[in-house]
Structure formats: structure tokens, C-alpha cells
C-alpha positions as a printed NumPy array, in Angstrom:
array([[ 64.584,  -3.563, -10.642],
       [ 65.835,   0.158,  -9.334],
       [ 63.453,   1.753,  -7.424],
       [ 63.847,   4.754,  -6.954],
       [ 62.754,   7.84 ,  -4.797],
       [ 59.779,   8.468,  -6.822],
       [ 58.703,   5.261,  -6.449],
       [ 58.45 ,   5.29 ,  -2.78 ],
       [ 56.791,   8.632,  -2.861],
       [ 54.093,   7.476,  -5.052],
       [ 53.627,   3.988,  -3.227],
       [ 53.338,   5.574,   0.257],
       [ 50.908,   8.67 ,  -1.609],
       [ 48.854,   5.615,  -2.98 ],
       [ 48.296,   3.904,   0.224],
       [ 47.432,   6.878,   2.119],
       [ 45.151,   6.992,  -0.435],
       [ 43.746,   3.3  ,   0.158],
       [ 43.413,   4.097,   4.232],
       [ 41.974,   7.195,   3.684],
       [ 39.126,   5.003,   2.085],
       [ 38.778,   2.102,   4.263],
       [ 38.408,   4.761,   6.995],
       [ 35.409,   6.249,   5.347],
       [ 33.843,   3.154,   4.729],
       [ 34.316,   2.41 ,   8.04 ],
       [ 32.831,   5.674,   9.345],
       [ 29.998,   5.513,   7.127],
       [ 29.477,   2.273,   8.473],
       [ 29.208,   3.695,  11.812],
       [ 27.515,   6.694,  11.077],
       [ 24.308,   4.951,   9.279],
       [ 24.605,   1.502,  10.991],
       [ 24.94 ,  -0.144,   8.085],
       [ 26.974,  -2.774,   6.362],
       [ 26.97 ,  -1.038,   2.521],
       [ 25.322,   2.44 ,   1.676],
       [ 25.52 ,   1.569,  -2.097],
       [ 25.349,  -1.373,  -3.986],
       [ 28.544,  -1.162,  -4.96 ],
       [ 29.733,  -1.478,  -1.713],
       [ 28.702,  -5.589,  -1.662],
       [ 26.524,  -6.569,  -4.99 ],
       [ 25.529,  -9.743,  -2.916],
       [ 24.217,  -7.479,  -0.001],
       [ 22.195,  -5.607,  -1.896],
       [ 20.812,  -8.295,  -4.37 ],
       [ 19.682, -10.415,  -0.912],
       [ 18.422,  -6.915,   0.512],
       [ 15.877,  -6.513,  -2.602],
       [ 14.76 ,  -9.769,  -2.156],
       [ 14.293,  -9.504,   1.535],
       [ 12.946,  -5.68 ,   1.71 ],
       [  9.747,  -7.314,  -1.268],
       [  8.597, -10.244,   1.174],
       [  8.806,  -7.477,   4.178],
       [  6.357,  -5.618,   2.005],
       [  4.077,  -8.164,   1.109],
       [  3.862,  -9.372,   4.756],
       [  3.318,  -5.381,   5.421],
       [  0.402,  -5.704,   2.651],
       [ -1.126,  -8.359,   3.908],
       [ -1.314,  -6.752,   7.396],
       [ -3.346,  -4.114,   6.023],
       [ -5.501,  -6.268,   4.245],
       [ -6.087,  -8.294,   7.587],
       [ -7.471,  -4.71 ,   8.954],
       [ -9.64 ,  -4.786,   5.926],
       [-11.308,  -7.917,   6.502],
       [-11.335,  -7.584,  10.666],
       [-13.459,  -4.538,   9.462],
       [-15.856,  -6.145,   7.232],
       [-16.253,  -9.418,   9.732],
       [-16.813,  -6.799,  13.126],
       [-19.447,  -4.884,  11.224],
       [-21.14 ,  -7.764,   9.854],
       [-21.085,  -9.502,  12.806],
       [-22.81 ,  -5.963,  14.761],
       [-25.403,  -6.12 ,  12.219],
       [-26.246,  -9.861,  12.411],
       [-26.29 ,  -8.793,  16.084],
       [-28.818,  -6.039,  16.092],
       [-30.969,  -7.926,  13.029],
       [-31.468, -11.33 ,  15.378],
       [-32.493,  -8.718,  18.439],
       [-34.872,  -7.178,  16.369],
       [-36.344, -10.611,  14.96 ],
       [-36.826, -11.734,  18.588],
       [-38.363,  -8.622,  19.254],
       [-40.79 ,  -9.118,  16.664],
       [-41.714, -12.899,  17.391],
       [-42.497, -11.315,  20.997],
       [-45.237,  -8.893,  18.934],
       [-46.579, -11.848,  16.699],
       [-46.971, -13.946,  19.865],
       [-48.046, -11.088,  21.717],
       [-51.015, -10.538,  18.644],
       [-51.746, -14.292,  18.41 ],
       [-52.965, -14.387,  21.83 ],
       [-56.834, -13.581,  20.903],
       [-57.267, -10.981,  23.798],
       [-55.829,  -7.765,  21.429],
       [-58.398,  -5.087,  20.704],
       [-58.501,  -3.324,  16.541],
       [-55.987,  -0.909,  18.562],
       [-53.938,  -3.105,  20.46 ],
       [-53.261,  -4.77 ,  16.803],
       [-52.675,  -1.692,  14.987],
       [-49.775,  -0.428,  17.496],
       [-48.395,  -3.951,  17.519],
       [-48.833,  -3.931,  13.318],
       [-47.314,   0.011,  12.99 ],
       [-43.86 ,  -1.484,  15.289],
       [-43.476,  -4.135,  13.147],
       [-43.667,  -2.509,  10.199],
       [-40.578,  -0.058,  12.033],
       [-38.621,  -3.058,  12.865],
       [-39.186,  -4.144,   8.96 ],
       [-37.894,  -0.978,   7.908],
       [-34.769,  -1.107,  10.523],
       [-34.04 ,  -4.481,   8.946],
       [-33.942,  -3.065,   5.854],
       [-31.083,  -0.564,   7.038],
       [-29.12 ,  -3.265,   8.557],
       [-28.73 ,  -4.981,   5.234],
       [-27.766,  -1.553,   3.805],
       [-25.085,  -1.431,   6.066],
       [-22.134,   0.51 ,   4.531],
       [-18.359,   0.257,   5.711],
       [-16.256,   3.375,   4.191],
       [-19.413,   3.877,   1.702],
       [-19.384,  -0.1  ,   0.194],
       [-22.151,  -2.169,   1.04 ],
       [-21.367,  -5.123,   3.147],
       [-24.297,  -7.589,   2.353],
       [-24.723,  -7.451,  -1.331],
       [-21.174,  -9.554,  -2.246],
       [-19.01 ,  -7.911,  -4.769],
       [-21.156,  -5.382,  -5.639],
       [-20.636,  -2.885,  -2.819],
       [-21.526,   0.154,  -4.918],
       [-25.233,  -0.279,  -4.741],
       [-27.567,  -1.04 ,  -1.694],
       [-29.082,  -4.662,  -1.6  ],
       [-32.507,  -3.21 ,  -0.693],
       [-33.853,  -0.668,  -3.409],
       [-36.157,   2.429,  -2.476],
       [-38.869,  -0.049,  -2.784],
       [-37.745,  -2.31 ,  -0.329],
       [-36.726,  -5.047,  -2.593],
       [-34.126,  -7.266,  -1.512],
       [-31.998,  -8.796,  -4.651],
       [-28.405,  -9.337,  -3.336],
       [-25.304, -10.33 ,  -5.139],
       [-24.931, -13.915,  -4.429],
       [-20.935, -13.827,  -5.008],
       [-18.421, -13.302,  -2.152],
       [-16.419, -10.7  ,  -1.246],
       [-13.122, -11.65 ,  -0.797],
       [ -9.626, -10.342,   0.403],
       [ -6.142, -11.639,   0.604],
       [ -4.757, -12.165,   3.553],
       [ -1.692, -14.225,   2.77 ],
       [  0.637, -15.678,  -0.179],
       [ -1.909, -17.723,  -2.067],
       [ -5.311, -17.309,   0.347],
       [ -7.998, -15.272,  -0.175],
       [-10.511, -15.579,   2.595],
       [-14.305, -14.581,   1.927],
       [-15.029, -11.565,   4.381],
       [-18.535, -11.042,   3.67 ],
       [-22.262, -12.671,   4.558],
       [-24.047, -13.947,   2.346],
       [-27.021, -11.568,   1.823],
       [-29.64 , -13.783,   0.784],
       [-28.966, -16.396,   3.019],
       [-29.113, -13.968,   6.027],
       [-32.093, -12.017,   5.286],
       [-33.327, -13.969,   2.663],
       [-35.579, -17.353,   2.466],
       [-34.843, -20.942,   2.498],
       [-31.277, -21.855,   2.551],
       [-30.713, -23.904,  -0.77 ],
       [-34.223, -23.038,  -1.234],
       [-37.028, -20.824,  -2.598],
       [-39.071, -19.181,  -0.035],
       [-40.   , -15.443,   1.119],
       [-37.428, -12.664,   2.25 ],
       [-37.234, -11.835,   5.6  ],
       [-38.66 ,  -8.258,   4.616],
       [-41.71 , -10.221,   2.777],
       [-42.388, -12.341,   5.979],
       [-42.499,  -9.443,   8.261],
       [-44.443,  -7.333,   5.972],
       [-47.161, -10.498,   5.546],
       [-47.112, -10.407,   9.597],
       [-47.995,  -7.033,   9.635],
       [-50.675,  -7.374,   7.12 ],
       [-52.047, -10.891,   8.924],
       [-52.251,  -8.096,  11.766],
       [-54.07 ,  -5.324,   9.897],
       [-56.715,  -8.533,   8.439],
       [-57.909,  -8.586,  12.166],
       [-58.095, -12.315,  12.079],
       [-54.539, -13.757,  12.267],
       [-55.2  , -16.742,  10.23 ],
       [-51.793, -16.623,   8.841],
       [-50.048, -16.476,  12.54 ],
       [-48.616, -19.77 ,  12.92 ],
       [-47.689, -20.031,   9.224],
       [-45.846, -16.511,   9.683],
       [-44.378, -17.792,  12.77 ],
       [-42.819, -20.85 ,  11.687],
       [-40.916, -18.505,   9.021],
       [-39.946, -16.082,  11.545],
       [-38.285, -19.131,  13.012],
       [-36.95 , -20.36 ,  10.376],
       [-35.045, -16.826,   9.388],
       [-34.039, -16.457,  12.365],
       [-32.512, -19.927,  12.165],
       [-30.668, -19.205,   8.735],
       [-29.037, -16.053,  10.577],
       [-27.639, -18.187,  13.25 ],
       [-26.395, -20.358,  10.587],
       [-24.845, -17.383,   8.765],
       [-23.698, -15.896,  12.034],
       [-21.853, -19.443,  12.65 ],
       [-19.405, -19.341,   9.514],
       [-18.655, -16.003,   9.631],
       [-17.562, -16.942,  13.29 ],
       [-15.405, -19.742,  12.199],
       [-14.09 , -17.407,   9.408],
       [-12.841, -15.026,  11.993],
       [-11.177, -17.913,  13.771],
       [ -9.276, -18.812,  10.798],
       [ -8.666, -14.61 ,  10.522],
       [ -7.077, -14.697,  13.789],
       [ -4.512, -17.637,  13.35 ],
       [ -3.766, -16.324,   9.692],
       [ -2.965, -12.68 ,  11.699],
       [ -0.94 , -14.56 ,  14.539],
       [  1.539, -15.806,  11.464],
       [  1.429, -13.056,   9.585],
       [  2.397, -11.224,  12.407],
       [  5.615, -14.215,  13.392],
       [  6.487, -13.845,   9.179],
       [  7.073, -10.066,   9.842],
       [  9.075, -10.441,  13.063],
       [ 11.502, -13.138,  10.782],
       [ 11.873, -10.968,   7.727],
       [ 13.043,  -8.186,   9.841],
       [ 15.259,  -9.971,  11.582],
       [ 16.612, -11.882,   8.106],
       [ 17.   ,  -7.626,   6.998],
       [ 18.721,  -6.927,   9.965],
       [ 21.335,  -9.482,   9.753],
       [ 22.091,  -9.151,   5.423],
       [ 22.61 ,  -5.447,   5.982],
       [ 22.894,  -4.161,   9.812],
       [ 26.518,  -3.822,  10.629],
       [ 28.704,  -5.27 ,  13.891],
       [ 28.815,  -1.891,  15.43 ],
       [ 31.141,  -3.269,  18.157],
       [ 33.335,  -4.808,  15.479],
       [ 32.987,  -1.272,  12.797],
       [ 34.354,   0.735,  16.239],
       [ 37.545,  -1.962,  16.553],
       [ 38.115,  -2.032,  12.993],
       [ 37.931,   1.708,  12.999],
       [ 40.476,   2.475,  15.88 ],
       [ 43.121,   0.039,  14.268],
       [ 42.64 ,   1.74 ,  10.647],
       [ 43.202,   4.918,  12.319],
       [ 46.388,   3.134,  13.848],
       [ 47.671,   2.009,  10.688],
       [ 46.464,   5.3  ,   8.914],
       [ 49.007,   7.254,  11.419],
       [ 52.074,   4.903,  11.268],
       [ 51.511,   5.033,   7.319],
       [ 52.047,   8.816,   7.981],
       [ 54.882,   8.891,  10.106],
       [ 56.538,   6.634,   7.681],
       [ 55.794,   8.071,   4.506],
       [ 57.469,  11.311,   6.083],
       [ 60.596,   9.991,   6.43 ],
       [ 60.358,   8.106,   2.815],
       [ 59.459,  11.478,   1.098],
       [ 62.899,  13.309,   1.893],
       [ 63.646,  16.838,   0.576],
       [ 64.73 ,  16.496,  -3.226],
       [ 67.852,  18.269,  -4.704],
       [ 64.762,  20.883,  -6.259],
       [ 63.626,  21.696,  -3.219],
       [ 66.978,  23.274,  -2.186],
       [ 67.694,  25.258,  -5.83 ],
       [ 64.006,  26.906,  -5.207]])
């Protein structure tokens, strides 16, 4: 085959051409730190980068629902707190009006305080978190207790995911907190403190150990209530600490499919730039001065 001038010119032209590219690549590669800047670049790369980036943002999800359901548990958890204070509280004043030596006054002050503490009660199960109600299950638009101090929670739980296939109920259950017998019938803690207060106004307290015994008792089923929402935010914790160790490995499974070698984009870079300039210097001798160039 002759080959002739032209030839050459348009070979050494062409791979000019070619470095001119691989030195861009390189320099983008350098410039934004990573391997490809469009899938073009490596279809692979960019298929595994998809992948990667949409378990990064479930993980990042699931963080946010953990925050979710650290909410609900703290706030539930403050007002099992506060409701068990006040029920002690008011077993003190039933004791305290059981005793035989209260005058009609002594029982009316100790009556008109419980009747408060009934009434604080009833704002602790109305609890709100960002305007849903926290003790009446799924249905967090409306209040558990009414304007007239009924007490007819939503039995169902609230629940939230907080990993790939787990949903973990965040809520307490209503009924069994402030209501009667666990697996039972039996009155509401609202109706039990409201009978103590009216055993108080009667003047004769015949009802007092009756009363007492479901003070108790309520005060027993909160405990109980406070106990699996504690062992609920155990399992909350360890779900969090792996959450946490998933998001550390997909970031570092992200930064090894696209982050590039800077140390070996900076070698690569100074030899293309090496080859670039010999291409150059060579290419100038190839592309002599044609017969044209003289007659012009």
C-alpha cells in the first residue's frame, strides 16, 4: 500500500485528536474526583452507581423514620412519667381521706385536687406530637378523650418502619394505659378517679378500699405498659446502631464504584501530557510544507 503525505497528516491530526481527549477525561477526572461524569463514560459504573445511590437512600429514609419513632417513644414515655406521678399523688389523697380524722372541709379540698389531677390525666392522654395524638393508635387526628371526658381509644397500633421489612409499633396502647383491666372489662382510669372523688363528696368513704384496689391496679397496668414500650426502645436502639453501620458501608461501596485514584488520575495525567507533546513535536516534522504552500 502507498502511503502517502496525506496520510501521515491525517493520522498524526487524528491522534492529536485522540490525546486531546484522554487528557480531558483525565482532567475532568481530577477536577470533580470522579471516575465517569456521564454514563457514557463506563455503562457498568453508572448502572452499579443507581443501584448503590437507592439502598443509600433507603438507609437515609429509614434514619428519618428512626427520629420519628425516638419521638413518639420519648414523649410517650414523659407522659407515662408524669401520669404514674400523678396516680401516686392521688393514692396519697385517698389514703390521706380514708384515715377517718378529715373534717366536710378537709374532704372537699382533698375531693376538688383530685378532681384537678383527673382532669390533668385527661391532658396527658391528649398528648399531641407535631398536632397527632399519641395515645389513640392510628387515629392521631382526633383526641382519645372527648369534651366530655370520655375515653374511647383506637385499639390499633401505630407503627413505623424502621428497616427493610420491619415495622416496629411506636405507640402505647391507650386503653391499656389509662384504661381498665388488661384483657378485661373494668372502669377507666378517669371513671375510677372520678368515683374517688365522689366516694369523697358522699362523706362516708364506703367505697375507699374498693377505689383503692383499682387505683392499684391502674397504676399496675401503666407499669406494664411502661415496660414494653421500654423493651421497644431497646430494640429501637440496636435497629439505629445498624442502620447507622448499613450507611457507613453503602458509602463506602459508592465511594469505591465511582470515586477516582486521584494519585493515579495525576500520574496518568502527567504522562498523557508527555505523550500529547512528543505527538506534537512529531507530527511537525511529518506535516512538511507542500509544493502549494510555496505557489501561494
Amino acid at each position: 500500500m502507498r502511503v502517502t503525505q496525506g496520510m501521515l497528516a491525517n493520522n498524526s491530526l487524528r491522534h492529536i485528536s485522540n490525546s486531546y481527549g484522554r487528557m480531558g477525561s483525565l482532567q475532568d477526572q481530577l477536577a470533580t474526583g470522579k471516575k465517569i461524569n456521564r454514563p457514557s463514560d463506563d455503562p457498568v459504573v453508572a448502572m452499579k452507581g443507581m443501584q448503590y445511590r437507592t439502598n443509600l437512600t433507603e438507609v437515609e429514609q429509614y434514619k428519618r423514620n428512626l427520629s420519628e419513632a425516638y419521638q413518639w417513644m420519648e414523649n410517650s414515655e414523659g407522659g407515662i412519667e408524669h401520669a404514674t406521678q400523678v396516680m401516686q399523688r392521688a393514692r396519697e389523697l385517698l389514703l390521706q381521706a380514708k384515715n377517718g380524722t378529715n373534717s366536710p372541709d378537709d374532704l372537699k379540698a382533698i375531693g376538688v385536687e383530685i378532681e384537678q389531677l383527673n382532669k390533668d390525666l385527661q391532658g396527658v392522654a391528649n398528648t399531641q406530637v407535631a398536632g397527632r395524638y399519641i395515645y389513640n393508635g392510628t387515629k392521631t387526628d382526633q383526641p382519645p378523650v372527648d369534651g366530655t371526658g370520655a375515653f374511647n381509644p383506637l385499639l390499633n397500633d401505630y407503627k413505623v418502619a424502621v428497616s427493610k421489612g420491619v415495622e416496629l409499633e411506636v405507640n402505647v396502647n391507650g386503653l391499656e394505659a389509662f384504661g381498665g383491666k388488661i384483657g378485661g372489662a373494668g372502669n377507666t382510669l378517669f371513671q375510677t378517679l372520678q368515683g374517688i372523688v365522689t366516694d369523697i363528696n358522699s362523706g362516708t368513704m364506703t367505697n375507699g378500699d374498693n377505689l383503692l384496689s383499682d387505683l392499684d391496679e391502674h397504676f399496675d397496668n401503666m407499669n406494664a405498659e411502661r415496660a414494653k414500650l421500654g423493651a421497644r426502645y431497646n430494640r429501637l436502639e440496636l435497629i439505629e446502631d445498624r442502620i447507622g453501620q448499613q450507611e457507613v458501608t453503602a458509602n463506602r461501596i459508592i465511594s469505591d464504584n465511582e470515586d477516582a485514584d486521584i494519585e493515579r488520575v495525576i500520574t496518568d495525567l502527567k504522562m498523557q501530557e508527555s505523550v500529547h507533546r512528543a505527538a506534537l513535536s512529531v507530527s511537525s516534522r511529518i506535516i512538511q510544507p507542500t509544493l502549494m504552500d510555496f505557489l501561494r
